[in-house]
C-alpha positions in Angstrom: 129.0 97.9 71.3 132.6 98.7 71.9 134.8 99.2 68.8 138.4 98.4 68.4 140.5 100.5 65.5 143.2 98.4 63.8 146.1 99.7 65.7 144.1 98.7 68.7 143.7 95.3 67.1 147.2 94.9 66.7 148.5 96.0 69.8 145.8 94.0 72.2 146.0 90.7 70.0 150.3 91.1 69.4 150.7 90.8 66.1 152.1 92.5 62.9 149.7 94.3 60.3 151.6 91.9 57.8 149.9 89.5 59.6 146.9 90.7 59.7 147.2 91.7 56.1 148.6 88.1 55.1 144.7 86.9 57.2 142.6 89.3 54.8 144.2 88.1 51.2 143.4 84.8 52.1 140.1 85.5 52.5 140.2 84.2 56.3 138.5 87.4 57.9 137.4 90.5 56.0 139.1 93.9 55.5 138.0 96.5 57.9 139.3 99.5 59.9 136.4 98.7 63.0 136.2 95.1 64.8 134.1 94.4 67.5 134.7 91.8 70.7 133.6 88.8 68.6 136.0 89.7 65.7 138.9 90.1 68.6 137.8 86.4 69.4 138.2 85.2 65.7 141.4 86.6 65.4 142.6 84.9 68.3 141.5 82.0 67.2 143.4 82.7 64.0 146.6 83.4 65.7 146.6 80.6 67.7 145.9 77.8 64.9 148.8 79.9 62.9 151.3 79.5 66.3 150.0 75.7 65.9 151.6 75.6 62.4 148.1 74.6 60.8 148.5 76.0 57.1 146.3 79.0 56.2 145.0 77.4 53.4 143.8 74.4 55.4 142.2 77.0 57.8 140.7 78.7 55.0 139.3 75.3 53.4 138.1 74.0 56.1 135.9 77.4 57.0 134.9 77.5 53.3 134.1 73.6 53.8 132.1 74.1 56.7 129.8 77.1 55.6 129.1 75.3 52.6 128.1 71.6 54.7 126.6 73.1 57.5 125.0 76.3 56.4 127.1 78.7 58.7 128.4 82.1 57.8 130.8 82.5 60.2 131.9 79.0 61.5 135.2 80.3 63.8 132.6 82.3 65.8 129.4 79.9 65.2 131.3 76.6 66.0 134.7 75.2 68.5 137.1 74.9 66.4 139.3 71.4 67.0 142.3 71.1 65.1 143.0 67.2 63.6 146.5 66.9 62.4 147.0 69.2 59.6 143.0 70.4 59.3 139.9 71.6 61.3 137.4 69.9 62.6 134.5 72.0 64.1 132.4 71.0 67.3 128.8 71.9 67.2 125.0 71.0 68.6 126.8 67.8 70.3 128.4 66.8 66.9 132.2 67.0 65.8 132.5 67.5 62.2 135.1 67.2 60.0 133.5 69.1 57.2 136.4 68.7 54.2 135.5 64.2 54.2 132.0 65.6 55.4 132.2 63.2 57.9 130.8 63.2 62.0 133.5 62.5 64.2 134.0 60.5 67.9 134.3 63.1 70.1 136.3 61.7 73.0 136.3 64.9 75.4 132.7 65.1 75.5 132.1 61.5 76.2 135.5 61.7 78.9 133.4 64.5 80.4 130.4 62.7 80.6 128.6 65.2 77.9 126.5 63.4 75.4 124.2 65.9 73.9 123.5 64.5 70.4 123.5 66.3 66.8 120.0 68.3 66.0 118.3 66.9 63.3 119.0 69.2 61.4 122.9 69.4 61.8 122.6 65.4 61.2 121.2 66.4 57.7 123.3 69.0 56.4 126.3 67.2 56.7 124.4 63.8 55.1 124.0 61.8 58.1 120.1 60.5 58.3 117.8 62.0 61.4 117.5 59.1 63.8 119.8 59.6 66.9 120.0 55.5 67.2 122.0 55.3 63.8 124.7 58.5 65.0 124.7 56.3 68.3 125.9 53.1 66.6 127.9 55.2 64.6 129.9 56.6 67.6 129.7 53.0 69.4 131.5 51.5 66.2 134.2 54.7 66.0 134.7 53.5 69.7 135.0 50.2 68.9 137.5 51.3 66.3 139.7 53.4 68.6 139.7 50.3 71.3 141.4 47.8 68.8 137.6 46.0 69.0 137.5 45.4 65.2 134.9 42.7 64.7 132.7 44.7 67.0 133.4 47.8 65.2 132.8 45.8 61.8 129.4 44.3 63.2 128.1 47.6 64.3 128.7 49.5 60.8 127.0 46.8 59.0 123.7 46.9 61.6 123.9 50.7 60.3 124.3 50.0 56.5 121.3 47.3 57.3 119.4 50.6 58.2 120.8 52.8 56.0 122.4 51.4 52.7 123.4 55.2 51.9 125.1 56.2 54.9 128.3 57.1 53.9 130.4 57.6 56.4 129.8 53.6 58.0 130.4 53.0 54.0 133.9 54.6 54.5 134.9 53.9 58.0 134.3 49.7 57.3 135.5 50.2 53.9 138.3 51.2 55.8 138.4 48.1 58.5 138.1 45.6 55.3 141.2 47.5 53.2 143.1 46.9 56.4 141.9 43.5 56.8 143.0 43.1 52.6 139.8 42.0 51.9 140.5 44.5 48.7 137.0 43.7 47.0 134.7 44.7 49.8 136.8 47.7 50.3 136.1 48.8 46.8 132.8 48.1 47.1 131.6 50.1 50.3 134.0 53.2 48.8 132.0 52.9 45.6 128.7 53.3 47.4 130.0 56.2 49.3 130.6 57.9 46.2 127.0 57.3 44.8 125.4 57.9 48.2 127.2 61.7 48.5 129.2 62.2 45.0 130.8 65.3 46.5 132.3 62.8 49.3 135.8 63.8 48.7 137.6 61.1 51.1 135.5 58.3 49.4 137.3 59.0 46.1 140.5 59.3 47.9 140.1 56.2 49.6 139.0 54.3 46.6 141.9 55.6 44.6 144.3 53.9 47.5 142.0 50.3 46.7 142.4 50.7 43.3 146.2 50.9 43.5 146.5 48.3 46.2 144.6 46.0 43.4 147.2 47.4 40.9 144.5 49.2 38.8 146.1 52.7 38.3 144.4 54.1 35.8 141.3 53.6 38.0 143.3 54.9 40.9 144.5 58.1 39.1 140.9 58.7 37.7 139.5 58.7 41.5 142.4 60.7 43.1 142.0 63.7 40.3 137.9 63.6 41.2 139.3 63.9 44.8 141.3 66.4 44.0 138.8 67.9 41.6 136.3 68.1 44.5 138.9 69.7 46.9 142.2 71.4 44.5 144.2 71.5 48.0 143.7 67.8 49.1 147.2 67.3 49.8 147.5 63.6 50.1 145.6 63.1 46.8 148.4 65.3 45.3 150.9 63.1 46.9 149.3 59.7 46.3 149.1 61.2 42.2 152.8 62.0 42.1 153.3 58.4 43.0 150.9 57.2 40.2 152.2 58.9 37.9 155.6 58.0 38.3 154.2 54.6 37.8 153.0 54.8 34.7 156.1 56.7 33.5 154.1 60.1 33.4 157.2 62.1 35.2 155.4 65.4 33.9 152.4 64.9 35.7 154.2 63.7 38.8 155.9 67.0 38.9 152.8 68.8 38.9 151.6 67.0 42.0 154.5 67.0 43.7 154.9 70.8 43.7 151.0 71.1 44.6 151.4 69.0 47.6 154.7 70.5 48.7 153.0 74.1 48.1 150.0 72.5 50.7 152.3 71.2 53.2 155.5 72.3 53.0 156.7 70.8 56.5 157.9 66.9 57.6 159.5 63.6 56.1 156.4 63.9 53.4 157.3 67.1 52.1 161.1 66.4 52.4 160.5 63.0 50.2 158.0 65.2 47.8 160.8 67.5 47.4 163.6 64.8 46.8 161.2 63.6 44.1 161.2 67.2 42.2 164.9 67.4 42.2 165.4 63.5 40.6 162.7 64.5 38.0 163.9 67.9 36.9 167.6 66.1 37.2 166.8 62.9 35.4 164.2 63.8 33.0 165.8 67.3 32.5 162.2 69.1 32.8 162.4 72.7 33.6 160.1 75.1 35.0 159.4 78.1 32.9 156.9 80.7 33.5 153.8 81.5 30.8 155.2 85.0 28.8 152.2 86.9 27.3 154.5 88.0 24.5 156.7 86.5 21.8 160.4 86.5 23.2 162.7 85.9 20.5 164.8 82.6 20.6 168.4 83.2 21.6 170.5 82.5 18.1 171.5 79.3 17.2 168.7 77.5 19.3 165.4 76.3 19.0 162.9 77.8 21.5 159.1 77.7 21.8 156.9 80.8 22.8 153.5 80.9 24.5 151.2 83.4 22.7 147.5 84.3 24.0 145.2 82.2 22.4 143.1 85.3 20.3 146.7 85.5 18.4 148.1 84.6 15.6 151.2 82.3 16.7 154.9 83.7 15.1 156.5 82.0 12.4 160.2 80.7 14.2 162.6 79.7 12.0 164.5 76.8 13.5 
């Protein structure tokens, strides 16, 4: 098997060895001094998602996402990679598979190109969608439906699957969806609360929840569900953004700040990110919160002030006079 050194690597694929560096902290490919033909194709891959502008850490989650859903070890050589606004979906065995919401996706260019293999069995089950090919059938019939403004169809075809299979979470969520549009609020809650026992690691069902709840002007709920999303997936960046908001809400500027700066950190481009970063400079402005850093040693106050230290917890805290 032909072997490429780094500088080979570098030179064939045209980038820096920052670049490549920048790749192997975040975990995206491993460190190594040899790659073979397959690891040039992952890299190019790589390079060409990065020249998209699609955030490393959305690459990375959405690899670590898919090896943990679909049982792969190396989904950018194991699966097609399609990108879906600022994350990955990943086509494979006939399915498309957003594996973050853990949810199957319509895939329009294989039914435009007259290709309709459907998901193996077992694909169907490691991403929680149950075996029989009728209910994925419906399933994409109803996304279909969705995508062609058919909305009563759409509607009647995800509750033919939910007839089938009460647990199928992803019908739960997508007419969920169709009734919080509709503002039929109450069944919207409903169908995201059975997502959420059907597949508790469903991270777009407590995301979607979280936006009922507001709508229905129950924050606390709605903050409770978006941390869980944001529990289940730390760089969920509209759950970060849709907290900031809460928070502000119920006066908790502190907290808003927090998720502000995580979901500027996660996207960091567009009118979202410009709006998240208006919001930090009103807070720390207004409230007159600053950002300090954690010191592991006392530093002693500057005279005539009052200051607070951070001390490791295994130590005694030192006596300031104030």
């Amino acid at each position: 098997m032909t072997s490429y050194r780094r500088q080979d690597v570098l030179r064939i694929l045209e980038i820096s060895a920052r670049q490549l560096q920048a790749w192997e902290r975040t975990e995206l490919i491993p460190q190594q001094e040899l790659y073979t033909f397959q690891d040039l194709g992952q890299l190019r891959t790589l390079r060409s998602l990065r020249e998209d502008e699609v955030p490393a850490a959305s690459i990375r989650d959405s690899i670590m996402a898919m090896k943990a859903v679909a049982g792969m070890s190396n989904p950018l050589r194991e699966a097609r990679v399609v990108r879906t606004g600022t994350r990955l979906a990943f086509r494979h065995r006939g399915a498309m598979v957003d594996p973050i919401r853990r949810q199957l996706l319509f895939d329009f260019e294989r039914v435009g190109g007259q290709q309709h293999a459907a998901a193996s069995p077992s694909t169907l089950r490691s991403i929680g969608v149950p075996d029989p090919r009728s209910l994925q059938e419906r399933f994409q019939a109803a996304v279909q439906a969705e995508e062609a403004g058919e909305k009563n169809r759409a509607i009647a075809l995800y509750q033919e699957i939910l007839s089938i299979d009460s647990q199928y979470a992803a019908a739960c969520i997508n007419l969920g969806t169709l009734y919080f549009h509709l503002r039929q609020f109450g069944r919207a809650e409903e169908l995201y609360r059975r997502a959420t026992v059907a597949d508790p690691g469903y991270v777009l069902a407590y995301f979607d929840l979280g936006n009922v709840l507001d709508e229905l002007e129950r924050i606390d709920e709605s903050i409770a569900a978006y941390l869980k999303a944001v529990t289940l997936s730390p760089r969920y960046a509209d759950a970060h953004y849709n907290l900031a908001l809460a928070y502000e809400r119920t006066g908790e500027p502190r907290n808003a700040l927090r998720h502000w700066r995580a979901y500027v950190k996660l996207d960091n481009h567009g009118p979202w990110a410009d709006h998240a970063r208006g919001q930090i400079r009103k807070l720390l402005g207004r409230e007159g919160i600053s950002i300090v850093a954690r010191a592991d040693h006392f530093i002693a106050p500057h005279k005539g002030r009052a200051a607070l230290a951070l001390v490791p917890a295994n130590e005694a805290a030192p006596q300031i006079s104030l």
